[in-house]
Each structure stands twice: as C-alpha cells, then as structure tokens.
C-alpha positions as CSV (number, residue, x, y, z in Angstrom):
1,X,0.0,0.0,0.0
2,X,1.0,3.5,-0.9
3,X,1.4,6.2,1.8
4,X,-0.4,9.5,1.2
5,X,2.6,11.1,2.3
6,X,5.2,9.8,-0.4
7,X,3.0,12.1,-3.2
8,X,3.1,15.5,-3.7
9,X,1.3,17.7,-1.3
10,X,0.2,21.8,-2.1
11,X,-1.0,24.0,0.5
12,X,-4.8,24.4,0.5
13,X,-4.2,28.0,1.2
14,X,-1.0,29.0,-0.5
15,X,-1.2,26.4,-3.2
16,X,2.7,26.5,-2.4
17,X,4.3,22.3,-2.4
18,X,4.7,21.3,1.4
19,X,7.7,19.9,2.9
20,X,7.7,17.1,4.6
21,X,9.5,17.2,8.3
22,X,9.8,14.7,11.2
23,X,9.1,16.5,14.9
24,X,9.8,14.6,18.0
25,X,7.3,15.2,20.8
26,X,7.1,13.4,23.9
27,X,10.2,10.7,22.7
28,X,8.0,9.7,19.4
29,X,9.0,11.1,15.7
30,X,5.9,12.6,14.5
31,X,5.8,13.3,10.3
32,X,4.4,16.3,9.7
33,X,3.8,18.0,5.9
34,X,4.3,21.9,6.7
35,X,4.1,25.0,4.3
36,X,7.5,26.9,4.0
37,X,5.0,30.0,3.1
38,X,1.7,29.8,5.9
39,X,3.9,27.4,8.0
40,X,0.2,25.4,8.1
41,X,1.2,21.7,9.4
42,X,-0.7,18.5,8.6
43,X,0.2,15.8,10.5
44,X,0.4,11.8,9.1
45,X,-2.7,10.3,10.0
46,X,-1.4,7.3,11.6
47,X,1.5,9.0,13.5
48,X,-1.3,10.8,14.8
49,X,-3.3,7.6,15.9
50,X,-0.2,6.6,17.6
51,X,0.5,9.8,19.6
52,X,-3.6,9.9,20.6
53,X,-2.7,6.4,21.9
54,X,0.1,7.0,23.8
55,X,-1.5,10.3,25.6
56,X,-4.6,7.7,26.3
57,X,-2.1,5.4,28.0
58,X,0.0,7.9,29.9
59,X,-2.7,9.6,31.7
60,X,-3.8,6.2,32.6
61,X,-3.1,4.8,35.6
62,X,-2.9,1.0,36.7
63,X,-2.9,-0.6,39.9
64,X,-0.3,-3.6,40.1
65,X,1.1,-6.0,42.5
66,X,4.5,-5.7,43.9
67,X,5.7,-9.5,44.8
68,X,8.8,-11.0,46.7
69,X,10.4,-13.3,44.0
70,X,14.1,-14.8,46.1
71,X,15.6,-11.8,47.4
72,X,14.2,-9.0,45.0
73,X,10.5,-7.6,44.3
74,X,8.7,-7.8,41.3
75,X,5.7,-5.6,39.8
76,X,3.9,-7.1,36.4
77,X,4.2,-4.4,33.7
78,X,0.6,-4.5,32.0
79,X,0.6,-5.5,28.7
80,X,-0.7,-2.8,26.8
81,X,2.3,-0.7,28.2
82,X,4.7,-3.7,26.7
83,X,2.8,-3.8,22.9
84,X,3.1,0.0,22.7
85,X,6.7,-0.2,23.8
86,X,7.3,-3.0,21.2
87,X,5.5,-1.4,18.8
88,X,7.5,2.0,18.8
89,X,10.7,0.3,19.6
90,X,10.4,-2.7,17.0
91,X,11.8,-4.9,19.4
92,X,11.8,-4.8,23.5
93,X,14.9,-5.3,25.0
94,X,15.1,-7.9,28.0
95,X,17.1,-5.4,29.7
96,X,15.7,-2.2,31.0
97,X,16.9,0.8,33.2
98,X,15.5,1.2,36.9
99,X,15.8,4.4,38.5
100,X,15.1,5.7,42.0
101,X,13.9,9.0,41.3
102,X,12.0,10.9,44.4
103,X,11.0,9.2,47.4
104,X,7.8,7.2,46.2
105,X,9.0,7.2,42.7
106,X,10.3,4.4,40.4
107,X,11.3,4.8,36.5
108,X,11.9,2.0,33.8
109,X,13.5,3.3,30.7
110,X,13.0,0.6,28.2
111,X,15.3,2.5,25.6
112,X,17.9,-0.1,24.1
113,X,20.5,-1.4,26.4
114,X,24.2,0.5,25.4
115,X,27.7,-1.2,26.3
116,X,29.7,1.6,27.9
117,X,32.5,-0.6,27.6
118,X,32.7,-0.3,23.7
C-alpha cells in the first residue's frame, strides 16, 4: 500500500508544495507536511493515531502488585504498556533501566541497552 505522504502535497491555502519534516514530541517522531509559506502543518494520520494512543495510555493509571520473588520484588508491567513499547521500539529489550527518582517514585526506561564498555 502506498502512503499519502510519499505524493506531492500543495497548500490548501497557499497552493505553495509542502515539505515534509519529522518532529519529535514526547520521545516519538511525528511526520508532519508543513508550508514553508503559511507554516500550516498536517500531521500523518497514523502517526497521529499513535500519539492519541500514547496520551490515552500515559494519563492512565494501573494498579499492580509488587511481589517478593528470592531476594528481590517484582511488579507485572501491564501488557498494553509492553505492545506500545514494542510497537514503537520494534523490538523490546530484556534489559531495562531502573531508577530511583524521588521518594515514592520508580522509572523503567526501556530504551535499548548501550555497552559503555565499547
């Protein structure tokens, strides 16, 4: 299937061609078609499916258990959290980053595991 975005795309107002650009917002690269005249911005339709998803699940919040497993503690990740993940990423790492933050506060960065040691 063809992507709308790999034709030639004019300004409704200008009737000038558009230039296609990537933007990253919130760690995702958003294509966006945006007149060098008006500076009006149209933004790929699925990109934007997948940004509406990720708000939806940021602003969600779940409740999970925390479980002795040996001599460490586990939480479950839900699995929607996972698919997006793998979705953006292409493929989920085994190995993820834990942070303490703040007092009360955890973070998991699930970016791709780097060898300092390279």
């Amino acid at each position: 299937m063809k992507d709308i975005f790999d034709n030639k795309i004019f300004c409704k107002k200008c009737d000038v061609e558009m230039k296609k650009v990537k933007i990253i917002k919130n760690g995702l690269a958003l294509r966006f078609l945006i007149c060098p005249r008006c500076q009006e911005k149209i933004i790929h339709p699925h990109d934007e499916i997948e940004y509406n998803r990720y708000v939806s699940l940021k602003n969600k919040e779940f409740n999970v258990k925390m479980r002795i497993v040996g001599n460490s503690y586990t939480i479950s990740i839900p699995k929607e959290i996972v698919l997006f993940m793998n979705e953006q990423e292409r493929r989920l790492d085994d190995m993820v980053k834990l942070c303490f933050e703040d007092m009360g506060k955890l973070s998991l960065k699930f970016h791709k595991f780097e060898d300092k040691f390279k």
